[in-house]
C-alpha positions in Angstrom: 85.6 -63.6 -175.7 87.6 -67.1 -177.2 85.5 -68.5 -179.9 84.8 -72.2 -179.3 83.9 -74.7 -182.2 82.8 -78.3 -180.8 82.4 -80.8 -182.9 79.7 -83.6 -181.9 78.9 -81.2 -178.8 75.3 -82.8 -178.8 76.8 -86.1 -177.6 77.6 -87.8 -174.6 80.9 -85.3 -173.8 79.8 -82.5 -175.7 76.4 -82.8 -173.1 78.2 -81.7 -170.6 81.0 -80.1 -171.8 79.5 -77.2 -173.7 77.8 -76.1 -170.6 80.8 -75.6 -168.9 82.1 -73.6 -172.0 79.1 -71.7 -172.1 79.4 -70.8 -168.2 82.8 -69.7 -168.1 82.2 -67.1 -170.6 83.3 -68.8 -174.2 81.1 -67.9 -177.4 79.9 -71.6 -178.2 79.5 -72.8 -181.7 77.7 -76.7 -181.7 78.6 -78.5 -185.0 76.1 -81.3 -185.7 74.2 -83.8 -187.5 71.0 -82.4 -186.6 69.8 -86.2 -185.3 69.9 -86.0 -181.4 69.7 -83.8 -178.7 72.0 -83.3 -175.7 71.3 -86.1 -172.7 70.6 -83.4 -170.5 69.0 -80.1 -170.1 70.7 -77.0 -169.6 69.5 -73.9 -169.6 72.9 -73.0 -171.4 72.5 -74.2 -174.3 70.0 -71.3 -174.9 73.1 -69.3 -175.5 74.5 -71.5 -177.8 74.5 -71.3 -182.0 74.4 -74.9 -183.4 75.4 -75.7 -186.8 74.6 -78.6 -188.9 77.1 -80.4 -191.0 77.7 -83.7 -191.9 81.3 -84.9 -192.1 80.4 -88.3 -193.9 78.3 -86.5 -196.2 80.8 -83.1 -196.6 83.6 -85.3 -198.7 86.6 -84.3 -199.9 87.7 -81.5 -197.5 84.5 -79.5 -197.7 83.7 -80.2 -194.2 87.1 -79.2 -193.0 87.2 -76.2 -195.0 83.7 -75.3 -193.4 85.0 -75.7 -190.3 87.7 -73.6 -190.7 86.1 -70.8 -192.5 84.1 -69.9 -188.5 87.2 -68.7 -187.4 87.2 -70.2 -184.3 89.9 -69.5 -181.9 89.5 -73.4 -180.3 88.2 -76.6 -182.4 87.3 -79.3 -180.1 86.9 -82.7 -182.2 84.8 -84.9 -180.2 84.0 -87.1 -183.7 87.1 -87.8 -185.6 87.8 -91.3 -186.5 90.6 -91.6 -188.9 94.2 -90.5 -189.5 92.6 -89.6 -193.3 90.3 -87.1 -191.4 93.0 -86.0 -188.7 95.4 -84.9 -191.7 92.1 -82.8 -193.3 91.5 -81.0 -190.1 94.8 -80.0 -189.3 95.7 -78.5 -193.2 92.4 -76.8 -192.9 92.9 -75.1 -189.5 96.7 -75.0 -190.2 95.8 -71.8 -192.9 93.8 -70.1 -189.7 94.6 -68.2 -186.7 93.8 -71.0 -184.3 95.0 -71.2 -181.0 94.1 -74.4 -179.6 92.6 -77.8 -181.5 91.9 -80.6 -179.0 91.3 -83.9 -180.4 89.4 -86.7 -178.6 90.9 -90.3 -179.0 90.3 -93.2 -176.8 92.0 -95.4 -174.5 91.5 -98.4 -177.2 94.7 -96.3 -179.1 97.0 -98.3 -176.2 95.5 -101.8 -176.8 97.2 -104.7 -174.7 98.7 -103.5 -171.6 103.4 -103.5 -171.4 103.2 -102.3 -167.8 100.5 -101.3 -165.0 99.7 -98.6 -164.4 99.2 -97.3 -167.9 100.7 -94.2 -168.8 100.1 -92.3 -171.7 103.7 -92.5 -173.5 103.9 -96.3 -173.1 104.1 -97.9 -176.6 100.9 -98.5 -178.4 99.9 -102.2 -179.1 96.1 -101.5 -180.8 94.0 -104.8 -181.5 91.9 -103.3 -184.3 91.3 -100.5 -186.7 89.4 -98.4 -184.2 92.4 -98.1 -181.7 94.9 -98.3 -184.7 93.2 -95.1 -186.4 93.3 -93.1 -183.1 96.9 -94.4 -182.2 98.0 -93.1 -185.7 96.0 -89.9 -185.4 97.8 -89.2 -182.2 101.0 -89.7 -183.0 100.5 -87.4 -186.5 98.9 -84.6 -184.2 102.2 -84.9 -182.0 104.6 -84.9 -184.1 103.3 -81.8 -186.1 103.2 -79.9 -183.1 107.3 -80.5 -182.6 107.8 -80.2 -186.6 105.4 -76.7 -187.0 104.1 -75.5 -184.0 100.1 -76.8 -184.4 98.7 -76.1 -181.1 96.8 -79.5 -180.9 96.5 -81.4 -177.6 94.9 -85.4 -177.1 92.3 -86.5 -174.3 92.1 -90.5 -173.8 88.3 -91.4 -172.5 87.5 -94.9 -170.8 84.3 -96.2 -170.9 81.9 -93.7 -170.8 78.6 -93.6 -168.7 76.4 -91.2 -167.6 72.4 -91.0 -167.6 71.3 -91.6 -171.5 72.3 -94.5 -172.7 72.9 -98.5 -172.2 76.3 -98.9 -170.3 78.7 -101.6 -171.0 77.7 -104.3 -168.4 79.4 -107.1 -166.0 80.0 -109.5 -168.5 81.6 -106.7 -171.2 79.5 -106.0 -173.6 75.8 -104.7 -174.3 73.9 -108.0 -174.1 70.7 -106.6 -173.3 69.6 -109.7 -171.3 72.2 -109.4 -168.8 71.0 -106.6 -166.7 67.6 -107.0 -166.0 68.6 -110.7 -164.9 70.8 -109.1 -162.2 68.0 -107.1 -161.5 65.6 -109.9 -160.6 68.6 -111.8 -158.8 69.1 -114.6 -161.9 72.7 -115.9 -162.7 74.8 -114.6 -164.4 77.8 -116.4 -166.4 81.6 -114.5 -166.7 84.4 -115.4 -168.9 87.3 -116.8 -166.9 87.7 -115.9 -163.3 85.8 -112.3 -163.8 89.7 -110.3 -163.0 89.6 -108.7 -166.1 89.0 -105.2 -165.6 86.8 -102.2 -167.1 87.9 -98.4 -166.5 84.7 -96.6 -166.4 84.7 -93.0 -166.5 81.6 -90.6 -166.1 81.1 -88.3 -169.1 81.1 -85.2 -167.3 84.7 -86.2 -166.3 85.4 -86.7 -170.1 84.4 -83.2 -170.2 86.3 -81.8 -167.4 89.3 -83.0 -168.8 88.9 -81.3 -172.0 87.8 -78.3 -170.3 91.3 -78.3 -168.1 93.3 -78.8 -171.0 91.7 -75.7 -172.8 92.4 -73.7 -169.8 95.6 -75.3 -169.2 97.0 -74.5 -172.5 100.0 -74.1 -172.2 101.1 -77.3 -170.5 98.5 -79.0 -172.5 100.2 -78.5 -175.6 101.6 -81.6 -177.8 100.2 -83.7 -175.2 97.7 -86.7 -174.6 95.8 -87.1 -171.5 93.8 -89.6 -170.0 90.8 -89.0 -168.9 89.5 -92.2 -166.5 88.3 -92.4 -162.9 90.2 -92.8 -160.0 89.6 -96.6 -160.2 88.7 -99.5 -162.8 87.2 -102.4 -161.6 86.8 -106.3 -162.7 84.1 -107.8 -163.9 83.3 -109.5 -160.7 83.6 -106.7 -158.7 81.6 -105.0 -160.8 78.6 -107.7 -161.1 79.3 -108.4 -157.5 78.5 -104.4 -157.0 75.2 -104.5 -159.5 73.9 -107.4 -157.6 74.2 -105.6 -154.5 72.3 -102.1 -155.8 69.3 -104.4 -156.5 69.3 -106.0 -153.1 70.1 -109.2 -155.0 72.8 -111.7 -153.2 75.5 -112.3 -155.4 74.4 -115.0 -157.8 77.9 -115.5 -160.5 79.2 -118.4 -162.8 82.8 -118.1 -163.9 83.3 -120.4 -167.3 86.6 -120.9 -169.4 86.8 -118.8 -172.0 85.1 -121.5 -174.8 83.0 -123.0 -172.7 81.6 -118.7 -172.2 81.5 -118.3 -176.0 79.3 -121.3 -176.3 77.2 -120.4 -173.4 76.9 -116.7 -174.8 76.2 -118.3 -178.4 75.9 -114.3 -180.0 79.4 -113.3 -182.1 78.7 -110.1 -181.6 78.4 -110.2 -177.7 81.9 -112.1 -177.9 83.8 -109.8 -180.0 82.7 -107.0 -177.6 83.6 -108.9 -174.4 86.9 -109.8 -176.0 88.0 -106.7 -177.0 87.4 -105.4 -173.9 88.8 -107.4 -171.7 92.1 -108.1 -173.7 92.9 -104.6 -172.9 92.4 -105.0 -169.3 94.4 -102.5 -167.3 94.6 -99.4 -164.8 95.1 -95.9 -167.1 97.1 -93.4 -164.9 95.8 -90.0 -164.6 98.5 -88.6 -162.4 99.8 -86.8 -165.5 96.4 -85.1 -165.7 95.9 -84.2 -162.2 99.5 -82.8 -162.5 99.5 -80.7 -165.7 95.8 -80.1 -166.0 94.6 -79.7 -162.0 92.3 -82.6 -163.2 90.3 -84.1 -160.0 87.4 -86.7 -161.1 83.7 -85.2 -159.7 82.5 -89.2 -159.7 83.4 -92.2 -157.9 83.1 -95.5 -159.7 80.4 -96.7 -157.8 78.3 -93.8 -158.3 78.4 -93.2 -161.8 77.7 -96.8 -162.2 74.8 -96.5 -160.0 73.5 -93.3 -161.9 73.6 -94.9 -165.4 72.1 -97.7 -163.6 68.8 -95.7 -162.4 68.7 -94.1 -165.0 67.8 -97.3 -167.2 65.6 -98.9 -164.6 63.8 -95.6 -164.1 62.5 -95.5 -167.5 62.1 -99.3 -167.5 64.8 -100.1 -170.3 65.4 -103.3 -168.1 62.0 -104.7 -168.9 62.1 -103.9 -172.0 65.3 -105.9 -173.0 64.2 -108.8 -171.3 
C-alpha cells in the first residue's frame, strides 16, 4: 500500500481529493494547521491520520525536514507558495526514497495571455508576486527533474468553486454586495463590455486531476497540467447566467474601465477585478485529457449553480447585504 502525504488536505482540493486516495486503497497521511475542517463529509476520512504542522511557524527547514522524516512514498503540496519553499521541499525529499511529489501551482503562473488557447508551455508573463512565485517554482521543479531525476509533476487550477465558500462573482471579485443584488433582480454595473473571461473549475475536478497524475505517473512526470473545465465564460455571460438561476431578467450596466473604478469606489474590489480579467483567456486541457485520461465530472453551469445554492441555502446572501 503507496504511502500518501497531502499537504493542506483539509482544504478546498484536499476535500475531495483525499477521499479518493483513501478509496482507492492509499494509506493517507493529512498534514495541517489544525484550524478548519474538510467542506464536506466523508465517511473516509475516518481512515485517515492527520498531522498538524505549521509551515509559517516550522522556519528554517524544520517543516520540510518533518515532512520528510514520514517516509511517504507521494507528497502532494496543495500549500506551497514560494520558490524559497519549493527549493526546501525538494532537498528535503531529495535525501528520501520518494517516488512521486506533485506540486499545486495556479493558472495566475501564465499571467497575460500570447496566444488562445492557452497551453501549458507557452511563455509565462506573471503580473504579480503570486503568479511570479509559482511560475518560478515550476520552472525549478522542471528543470531538476531533467538535471537529477526528481520525480515532481505540476497541476495548474482555475478558479476554484465548490459548496464552502464565497465564489468569485460576475463582476470579478468578492464584493459581497454583488450577489444578493442579482438575487433580488437589482443592477449590476461591469467593467468594459463584460468579454473578459473567468475559467472556473469545480474543486473536485482540481482533485481529479491530481489524482490522474498520481496514477498516471509515468507520463506525468516533469510535467505541468492544467486543471480547468471544459469552458470559461465572460463576465456577461456569467451575470447573464446568475440572473437567470434566480428567475431575475437580465438587469446589466457596462461602464469604461474608470468610470467602473469610480462607481465600485473599494481598491480592493478593483485590484481583484483587474487582476483577473487582465489574464482573461481559455486554458487548454487537451494535454491533460491526453496524458492523464483527465475528463471534467462538472459543467460550468452547474458548478456555478452549486456554489451558488450553497450560499443562498444558508442565507450568506442576506447576510452580505
Amino acid at each position: 500500500m503507496l504511502k500518501v502525504l497531502v499537504i493542506g488536505g483539509s482544504g478546498r482540493i484536499g476535500t475531495y481529493l483525499v477521499p479518493k486516495l483513501v478509496n482507492s486503497g492509499y494509506e493517507v497521511i493529512n498534514v495541517t494547521r489544525g484550524i478548519s475542517l474538510p467542506y464536506k463529509n466523508n465517511p473516509a476520512w475516518k481512515e485517515v491520520e492527520n498531522v498538524t504542522l505549521d509551515r509559517e511557524k516550522e522556519t528554517g527547514g524544520e517543516f520540510e525536514r518533518k515532512i520528510a522524516a514520514v517516509g511517504a512514498d507521494v507528497v502532494i503540496d496543495l500549500i506551497n507558495y514560494t520558490l524559497k519553499d519549493t527549493k526546501a521541499m525538494a532537498e528535503a525529499l531529495g535525501q528520501t526514497n520518494l517516488s512521486h511529489y506533485l506540486f499545486c501551482s495556479s493558472l495566475w503562473a501564465h499571467g497575460k495571455a500570447t496566444k488562445i488557447p492557452i497551453i501549458e508551455d507557452q511563455p509565462r508573463v506573471p503580473l504579480e508576486e503570486y503568479g511570479l512565485q509559482k511560475a518560478k517554482s515550476e520552472a525549478y521543479l522542471h528543470e531538476l527533474y531533467r538535471r537529477e531525476g526528481f520525480p515532481e509533476t505540476s497541476v495548474l487550477p482555475g478558479q476554484i468553486c465548490g459548496p464552502g465558500w464565497n465564489i468569485i462573482n460576475p463582476t470579478a471579485n468578492l464584493d459581497p454586495a454583488v450577489f444578493p443584488k442579482i438575487s433580488r433582480g437589482e443592477e449590476i454595473a461591469i467593467a468594459n463590455f463584460g468579454m473578459q473571461t473567468l475559467h472556473f473549475v469545480h474543486a473536485d475536478d482540481v482533485a481529479q486531476v491530481f489524482f490522474k497524475a498520481l496514477t498516471h505517473r509515468k507520463a506525468a512526470l516533469g510535467e505541468s497540467f492544467h486543471a480547468v473545465g471544459e469552458e470559461s465564460i465572460t463576465l456577461q455571460g456569467y451575470a447573464r447566467a446568475m440572473f437567470r438561476y434566480f428567475g431575475h431578467e437580465v438587469n446589466i450596466k457596462f461602464l469604461p474601465w474608470k468610470e467602473w473604478c469610480a462607481y465600485v469606489g473599494n481598491e480592493e474590489h478593483i485590484d481583484v477585478t483587474y487582476h483577473h480579467i487582465a489574464r482573461s483567456g481559455y486554458y487548454s486541457i487537451e494535454k491533460a485529457k491526453r496524458l492523464l485520461d483527465y475528463c471534467p465530472r462538472h459543467t460550468l453551469l452547474e458548478s456555478l449553480e452549486e456554489s451558488v445554492e450553497y450560499m443562498a441555502k444558508r442565507d450568506w446572501l442576506n447576510k452580505a447585504n
